[in-house]
FILUMTI-427972 format. One record per residue: residue in one letter; x, y, z of N, C-alpha, C, O in turn. Coordinates in nm, 4 decimals. Layout:
   bator        nc1        nc2        nc3       cac1       cac2       cac3        cc1        cc2        cc3        oc1        oc2        oc3
       a          X          Y          Z          X          Y          Z          X          Y          Z          X          Y          Z
...
//
This chain:
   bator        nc1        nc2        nc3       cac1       cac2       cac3        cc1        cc2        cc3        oc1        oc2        oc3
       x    17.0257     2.9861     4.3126    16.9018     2.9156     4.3366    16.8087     3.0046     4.4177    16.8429     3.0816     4.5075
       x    16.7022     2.9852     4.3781    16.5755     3.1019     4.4940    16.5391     3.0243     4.6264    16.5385     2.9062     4.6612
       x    16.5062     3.1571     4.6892    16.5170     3.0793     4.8198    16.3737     3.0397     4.8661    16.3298     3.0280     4.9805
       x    16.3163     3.0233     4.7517    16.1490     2.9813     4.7462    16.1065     2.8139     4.7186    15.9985     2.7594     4.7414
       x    16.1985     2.7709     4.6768    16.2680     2.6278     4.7108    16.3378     2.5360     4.7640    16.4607     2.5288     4.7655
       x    16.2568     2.4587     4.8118    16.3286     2.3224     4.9404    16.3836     2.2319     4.8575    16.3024     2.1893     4.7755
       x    16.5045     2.1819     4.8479    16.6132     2.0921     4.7862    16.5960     1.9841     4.9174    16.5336     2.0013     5.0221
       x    16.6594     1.8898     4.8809    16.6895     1.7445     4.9504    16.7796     1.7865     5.0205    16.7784     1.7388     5.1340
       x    16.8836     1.8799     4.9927    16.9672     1.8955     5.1227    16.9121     1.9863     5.2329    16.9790     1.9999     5.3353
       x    16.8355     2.0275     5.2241    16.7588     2.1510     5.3034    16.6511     2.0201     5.4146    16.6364     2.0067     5.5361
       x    16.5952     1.9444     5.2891    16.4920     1.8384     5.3955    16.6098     1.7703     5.5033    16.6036     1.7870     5.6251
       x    16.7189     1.6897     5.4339    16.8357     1.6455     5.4926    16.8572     1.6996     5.6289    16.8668     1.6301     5.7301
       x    16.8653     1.8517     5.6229    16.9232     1.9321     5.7155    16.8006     1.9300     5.8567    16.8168     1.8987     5.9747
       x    16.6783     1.9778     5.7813    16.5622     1.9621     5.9053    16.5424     1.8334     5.9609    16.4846     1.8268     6.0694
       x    16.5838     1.7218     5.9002    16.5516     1.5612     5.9721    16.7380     1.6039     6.0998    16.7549     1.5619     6.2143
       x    16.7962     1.6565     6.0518    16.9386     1.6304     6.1395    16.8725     1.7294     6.2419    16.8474     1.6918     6.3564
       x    16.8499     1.8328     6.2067    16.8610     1.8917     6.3426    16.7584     1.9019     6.4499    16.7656     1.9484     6.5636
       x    16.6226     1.8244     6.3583    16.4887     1.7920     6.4134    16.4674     1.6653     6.4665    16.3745     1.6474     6.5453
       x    16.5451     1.5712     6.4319    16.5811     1.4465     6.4995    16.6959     1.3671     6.5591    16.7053     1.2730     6.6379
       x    16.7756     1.4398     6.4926    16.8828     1.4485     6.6217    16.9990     1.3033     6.5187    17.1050     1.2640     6.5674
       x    16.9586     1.2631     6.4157    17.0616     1.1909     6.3568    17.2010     1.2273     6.3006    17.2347     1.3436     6.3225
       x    17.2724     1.1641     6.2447    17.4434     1.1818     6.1870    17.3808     1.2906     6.0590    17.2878     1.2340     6.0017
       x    17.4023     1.3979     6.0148    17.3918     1.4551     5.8533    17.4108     1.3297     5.7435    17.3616     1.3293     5.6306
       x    17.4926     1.2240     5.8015    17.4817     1.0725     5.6854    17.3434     1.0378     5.6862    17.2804     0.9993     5.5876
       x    17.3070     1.0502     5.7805    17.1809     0.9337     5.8241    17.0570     0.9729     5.8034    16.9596     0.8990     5.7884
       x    17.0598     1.1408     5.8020    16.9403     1.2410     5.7785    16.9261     1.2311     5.6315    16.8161     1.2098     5.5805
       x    17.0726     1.2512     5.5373    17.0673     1.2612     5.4350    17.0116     1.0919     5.3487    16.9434     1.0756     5.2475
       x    17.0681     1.0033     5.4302    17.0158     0.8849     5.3814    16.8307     0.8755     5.4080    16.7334     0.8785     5.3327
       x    16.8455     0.8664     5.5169    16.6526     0.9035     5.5467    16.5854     0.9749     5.4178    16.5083     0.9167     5.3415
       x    16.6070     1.0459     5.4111    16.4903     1.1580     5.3002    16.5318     1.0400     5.1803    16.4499     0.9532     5.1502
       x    16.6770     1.0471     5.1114    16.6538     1.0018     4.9703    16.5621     0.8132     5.0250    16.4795     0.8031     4.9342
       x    16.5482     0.7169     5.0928    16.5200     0.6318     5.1012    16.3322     0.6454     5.1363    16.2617     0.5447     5.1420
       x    16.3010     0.7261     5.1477    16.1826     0.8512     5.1672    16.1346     0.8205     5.0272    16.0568     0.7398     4.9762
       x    16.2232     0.9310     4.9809    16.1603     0.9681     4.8103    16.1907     0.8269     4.7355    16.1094     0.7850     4.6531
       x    16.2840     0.7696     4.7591    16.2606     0.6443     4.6776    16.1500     0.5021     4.7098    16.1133     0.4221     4.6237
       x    16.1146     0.5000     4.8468    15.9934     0.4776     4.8494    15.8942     0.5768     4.7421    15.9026     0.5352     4.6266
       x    15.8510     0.6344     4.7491    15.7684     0.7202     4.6840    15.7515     0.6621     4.5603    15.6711     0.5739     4.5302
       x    15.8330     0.7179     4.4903    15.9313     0.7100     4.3583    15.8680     0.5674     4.3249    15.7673     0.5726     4.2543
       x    15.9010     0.4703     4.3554    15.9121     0.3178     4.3949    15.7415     0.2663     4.3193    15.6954     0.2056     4.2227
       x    15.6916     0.3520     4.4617    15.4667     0.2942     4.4316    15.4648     0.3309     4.3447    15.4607     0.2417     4.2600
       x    15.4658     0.5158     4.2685    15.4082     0.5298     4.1926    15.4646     0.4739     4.0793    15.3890     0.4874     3.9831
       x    15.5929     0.4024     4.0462    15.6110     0.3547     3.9378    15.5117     0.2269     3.9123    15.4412     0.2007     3.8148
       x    15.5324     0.1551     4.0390    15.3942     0.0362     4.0738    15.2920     0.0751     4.0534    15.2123    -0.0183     4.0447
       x    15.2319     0.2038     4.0352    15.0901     0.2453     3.9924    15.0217     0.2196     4.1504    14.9090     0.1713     4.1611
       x    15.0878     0.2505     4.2464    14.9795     0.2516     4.3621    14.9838     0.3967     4.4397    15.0918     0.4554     4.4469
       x    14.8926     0.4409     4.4843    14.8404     0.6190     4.5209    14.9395     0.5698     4.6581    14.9473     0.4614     4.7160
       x    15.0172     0.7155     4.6826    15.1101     0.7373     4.7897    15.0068     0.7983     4.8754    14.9904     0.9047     4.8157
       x    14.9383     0.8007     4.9610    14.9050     0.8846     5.0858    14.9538     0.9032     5.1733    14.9990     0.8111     5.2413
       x    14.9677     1.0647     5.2165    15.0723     1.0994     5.3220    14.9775     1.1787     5.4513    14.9211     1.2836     5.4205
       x    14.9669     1.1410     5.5529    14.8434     1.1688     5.6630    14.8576     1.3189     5.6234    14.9619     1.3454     5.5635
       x    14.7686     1.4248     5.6468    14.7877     1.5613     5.6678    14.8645     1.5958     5.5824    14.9492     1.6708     5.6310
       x    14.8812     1.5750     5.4542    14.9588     1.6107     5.3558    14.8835     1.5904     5.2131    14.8486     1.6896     5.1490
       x    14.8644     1.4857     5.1752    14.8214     1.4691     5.0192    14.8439     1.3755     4.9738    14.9202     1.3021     5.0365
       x    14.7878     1.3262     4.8358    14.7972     1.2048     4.8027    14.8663     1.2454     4.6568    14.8588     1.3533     4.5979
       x    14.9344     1.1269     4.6188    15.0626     1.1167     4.4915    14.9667     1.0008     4.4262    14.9234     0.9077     4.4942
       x    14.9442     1.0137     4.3151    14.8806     0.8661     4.2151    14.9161     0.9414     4.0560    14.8999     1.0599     4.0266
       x    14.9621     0.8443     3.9797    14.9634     0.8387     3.8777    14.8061     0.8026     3.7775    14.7229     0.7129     3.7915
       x    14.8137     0.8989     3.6926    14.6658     0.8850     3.6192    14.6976     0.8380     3.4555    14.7799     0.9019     3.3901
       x    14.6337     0.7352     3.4037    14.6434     0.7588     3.2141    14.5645     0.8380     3.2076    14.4701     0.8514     3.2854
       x    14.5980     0.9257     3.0832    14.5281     1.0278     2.9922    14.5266     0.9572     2.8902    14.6306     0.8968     2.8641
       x    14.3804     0.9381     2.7777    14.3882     0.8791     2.6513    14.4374     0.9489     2.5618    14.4554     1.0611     2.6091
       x    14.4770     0.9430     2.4324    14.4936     1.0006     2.3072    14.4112     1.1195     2.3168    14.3501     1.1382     2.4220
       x    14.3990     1.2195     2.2020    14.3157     1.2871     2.2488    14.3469     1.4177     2.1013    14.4624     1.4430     2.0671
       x    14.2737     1.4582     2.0600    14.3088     1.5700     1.9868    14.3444     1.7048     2.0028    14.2593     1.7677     2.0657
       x    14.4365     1.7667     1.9689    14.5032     1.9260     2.0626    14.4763     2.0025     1.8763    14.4398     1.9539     1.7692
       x    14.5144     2.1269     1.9179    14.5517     2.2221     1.7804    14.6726     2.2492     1.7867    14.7565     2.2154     1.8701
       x    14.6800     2.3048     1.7062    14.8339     2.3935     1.7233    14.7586     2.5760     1.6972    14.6886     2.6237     1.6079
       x    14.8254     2.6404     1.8409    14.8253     2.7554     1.8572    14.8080     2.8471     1.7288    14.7371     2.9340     1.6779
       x    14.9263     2.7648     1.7103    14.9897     2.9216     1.5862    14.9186     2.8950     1.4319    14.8778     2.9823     1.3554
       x    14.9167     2.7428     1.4104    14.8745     2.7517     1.2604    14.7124     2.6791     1.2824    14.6489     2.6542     1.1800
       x    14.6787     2.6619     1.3562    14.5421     2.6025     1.3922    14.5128     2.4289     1.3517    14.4201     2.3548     1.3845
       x    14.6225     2.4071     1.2759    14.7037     2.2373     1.2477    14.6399     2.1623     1.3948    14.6730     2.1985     1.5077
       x    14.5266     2.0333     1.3602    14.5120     1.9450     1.4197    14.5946     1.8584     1.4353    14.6482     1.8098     1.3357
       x    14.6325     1.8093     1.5796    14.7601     1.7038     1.5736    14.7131     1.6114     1.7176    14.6422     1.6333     1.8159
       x    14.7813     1.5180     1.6762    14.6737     1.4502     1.7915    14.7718     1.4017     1.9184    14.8873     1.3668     1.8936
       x    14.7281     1.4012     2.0349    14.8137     1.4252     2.1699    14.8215     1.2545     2.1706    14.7182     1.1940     2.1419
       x    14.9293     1.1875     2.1995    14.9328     1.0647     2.2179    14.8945     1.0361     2.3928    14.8742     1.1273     2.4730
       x    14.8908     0.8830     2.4271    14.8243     0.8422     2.5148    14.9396     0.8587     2.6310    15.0511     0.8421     2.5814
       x    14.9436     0.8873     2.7745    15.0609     0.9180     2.8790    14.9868     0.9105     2.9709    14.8669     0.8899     2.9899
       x    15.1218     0.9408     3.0573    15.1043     0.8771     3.1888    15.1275     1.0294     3.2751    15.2404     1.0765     3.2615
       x    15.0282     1.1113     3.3639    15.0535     1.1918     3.4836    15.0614     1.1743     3.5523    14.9970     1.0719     3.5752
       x    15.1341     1.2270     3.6753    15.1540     1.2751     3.8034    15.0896     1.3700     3.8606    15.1168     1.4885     3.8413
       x    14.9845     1.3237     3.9476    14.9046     1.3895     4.0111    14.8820     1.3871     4.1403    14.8494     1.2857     4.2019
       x    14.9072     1.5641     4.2178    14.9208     1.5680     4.3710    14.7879     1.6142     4.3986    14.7577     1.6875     4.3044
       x    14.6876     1.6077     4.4857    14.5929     1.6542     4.6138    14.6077     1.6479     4.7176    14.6211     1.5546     4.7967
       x    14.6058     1.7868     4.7272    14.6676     1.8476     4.8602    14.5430     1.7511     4.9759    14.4397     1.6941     4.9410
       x    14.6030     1.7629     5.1173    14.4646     1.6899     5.1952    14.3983     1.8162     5.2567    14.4570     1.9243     5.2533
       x    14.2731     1.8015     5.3140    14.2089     1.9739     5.3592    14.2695     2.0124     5.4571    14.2325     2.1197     5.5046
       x    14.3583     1.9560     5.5079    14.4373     1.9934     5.6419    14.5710     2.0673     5.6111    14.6193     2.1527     5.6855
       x    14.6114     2.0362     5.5239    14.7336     2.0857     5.4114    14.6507     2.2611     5.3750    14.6903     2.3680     5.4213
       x    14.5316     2.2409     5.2812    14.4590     2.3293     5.2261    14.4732     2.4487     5.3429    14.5390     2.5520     5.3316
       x    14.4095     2.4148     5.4349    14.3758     2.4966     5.5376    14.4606     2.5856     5.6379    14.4436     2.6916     5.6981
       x    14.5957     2.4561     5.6222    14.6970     2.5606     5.6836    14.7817     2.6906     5.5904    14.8401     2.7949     5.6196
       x    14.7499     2.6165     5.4664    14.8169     2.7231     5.3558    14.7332     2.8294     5.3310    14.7784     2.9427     5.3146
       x    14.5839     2.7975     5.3253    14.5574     2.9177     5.3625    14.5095     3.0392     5.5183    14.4646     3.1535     5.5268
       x    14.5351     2.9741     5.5784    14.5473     3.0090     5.7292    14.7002     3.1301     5.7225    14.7171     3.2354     5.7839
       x    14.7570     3.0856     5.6594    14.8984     3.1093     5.6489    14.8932     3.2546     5.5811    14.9436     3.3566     5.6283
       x    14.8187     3.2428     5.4554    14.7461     3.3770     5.3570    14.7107     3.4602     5.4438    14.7732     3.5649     5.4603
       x    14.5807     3.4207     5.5297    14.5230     3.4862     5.6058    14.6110     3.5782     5.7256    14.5804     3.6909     5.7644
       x    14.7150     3.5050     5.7658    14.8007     3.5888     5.8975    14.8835     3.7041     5.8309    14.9115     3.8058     5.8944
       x    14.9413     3.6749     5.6340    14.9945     3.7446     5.5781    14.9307     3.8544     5.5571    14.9963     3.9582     5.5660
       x    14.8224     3.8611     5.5319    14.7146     3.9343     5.5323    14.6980     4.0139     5.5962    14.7011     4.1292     5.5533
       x    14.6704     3.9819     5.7410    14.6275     4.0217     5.8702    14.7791     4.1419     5.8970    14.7678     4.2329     5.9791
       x    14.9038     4.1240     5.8207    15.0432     4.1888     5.8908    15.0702     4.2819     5.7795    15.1790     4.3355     5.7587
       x    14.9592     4.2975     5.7070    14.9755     4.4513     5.6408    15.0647     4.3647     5.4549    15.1059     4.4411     5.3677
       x    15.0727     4.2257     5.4398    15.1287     4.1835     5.3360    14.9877     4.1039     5.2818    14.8952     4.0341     5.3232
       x    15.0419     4.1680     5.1561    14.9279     4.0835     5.0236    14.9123     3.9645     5.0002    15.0080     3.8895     5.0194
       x    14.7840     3.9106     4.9508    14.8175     3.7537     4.9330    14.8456     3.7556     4.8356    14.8394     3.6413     4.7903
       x    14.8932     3.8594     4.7295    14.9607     3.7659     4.5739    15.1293     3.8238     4.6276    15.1493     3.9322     4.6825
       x    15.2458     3.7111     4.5916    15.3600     3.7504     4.6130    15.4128     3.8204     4.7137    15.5255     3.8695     4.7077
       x    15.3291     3.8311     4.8217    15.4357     3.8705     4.9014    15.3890     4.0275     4.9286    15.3923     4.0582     5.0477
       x    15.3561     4.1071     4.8589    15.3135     4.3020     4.8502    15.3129     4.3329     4.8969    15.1966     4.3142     4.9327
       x    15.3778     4.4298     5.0065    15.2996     4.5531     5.0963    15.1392     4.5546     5.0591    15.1134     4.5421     4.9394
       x    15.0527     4.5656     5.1308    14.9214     4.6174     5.1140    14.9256     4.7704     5.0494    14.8524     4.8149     4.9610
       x    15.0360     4.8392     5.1219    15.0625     4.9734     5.0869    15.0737     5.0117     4.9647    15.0329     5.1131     4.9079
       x    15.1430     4.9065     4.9219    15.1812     4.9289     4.7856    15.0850     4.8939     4.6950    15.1174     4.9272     4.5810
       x    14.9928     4.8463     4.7014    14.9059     4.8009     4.5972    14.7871     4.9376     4.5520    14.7064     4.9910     4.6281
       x    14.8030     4.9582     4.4530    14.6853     5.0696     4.4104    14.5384     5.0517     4.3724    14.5034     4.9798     4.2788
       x    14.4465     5.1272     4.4567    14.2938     5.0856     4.4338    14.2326     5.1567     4.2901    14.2450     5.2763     4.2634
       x    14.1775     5.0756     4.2210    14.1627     5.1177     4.1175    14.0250     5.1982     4.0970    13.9728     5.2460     3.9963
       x    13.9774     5.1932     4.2649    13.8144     5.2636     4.2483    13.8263     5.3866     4.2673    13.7539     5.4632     4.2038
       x    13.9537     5.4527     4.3918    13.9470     5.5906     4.4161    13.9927     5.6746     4.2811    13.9936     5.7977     4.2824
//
């Protein structure tokens, strides 16, 4: 697994050692968390999370698509998305975050040495 991903046992782990509960109780917390969550948006009501973002489910109508390869009209049926917005406080620390990467000699795409990146003007 990459280590560029937070799993439920990883959240689990930061509620235990950040709040001081049983690893049962941390681990119960988060999934009773996400199943709230889980829960509204099946109810069709927008999750807002302070300083974080909002979760709402959107319909998309029918709608006509192509097909890539043979240029074949086919028509997209009507569904249901999942849609996150970040809040500007969220926005701001992520990129605040860019900015310090930045500032320590690392690139904002992936991670780069600055060093390593080649200027294509000289």
């Amino acid at each position: 697994m990459s280590d560029d991903t937070v799993t439920r046992a990883q959240l689990s782990e930061a509620v235990y050692q950040g709040v001081g509960l049983s690893r049962n109780e941390s681990s119960d917390l988060v999934e009773s968390v996400l199943e709230e969550i889980t829960d509204a948006l099946l109810r069709e009501e927008m999750v807002k999370i302070s300083s974080f973002g909002s979760f709402f489910v959107r319909q998309k109508g029918q709608r006509i698509g192509r097909n890539p390869k043979t240029g074949e009209e086919v028509p997209i049926l009507p569904r249901r998305v999942l849609v996150f917005r970040p809040s500007h406080v969220l926005k701001g620390r992520i990129n605040e975050g860019y900015e310090k990467r930045s500032d320590n000699g690392v690139s904002r795409e992936k991670g780069v040495p600055i060093s390593g990146l080649t200027d294509s003007s000289s």
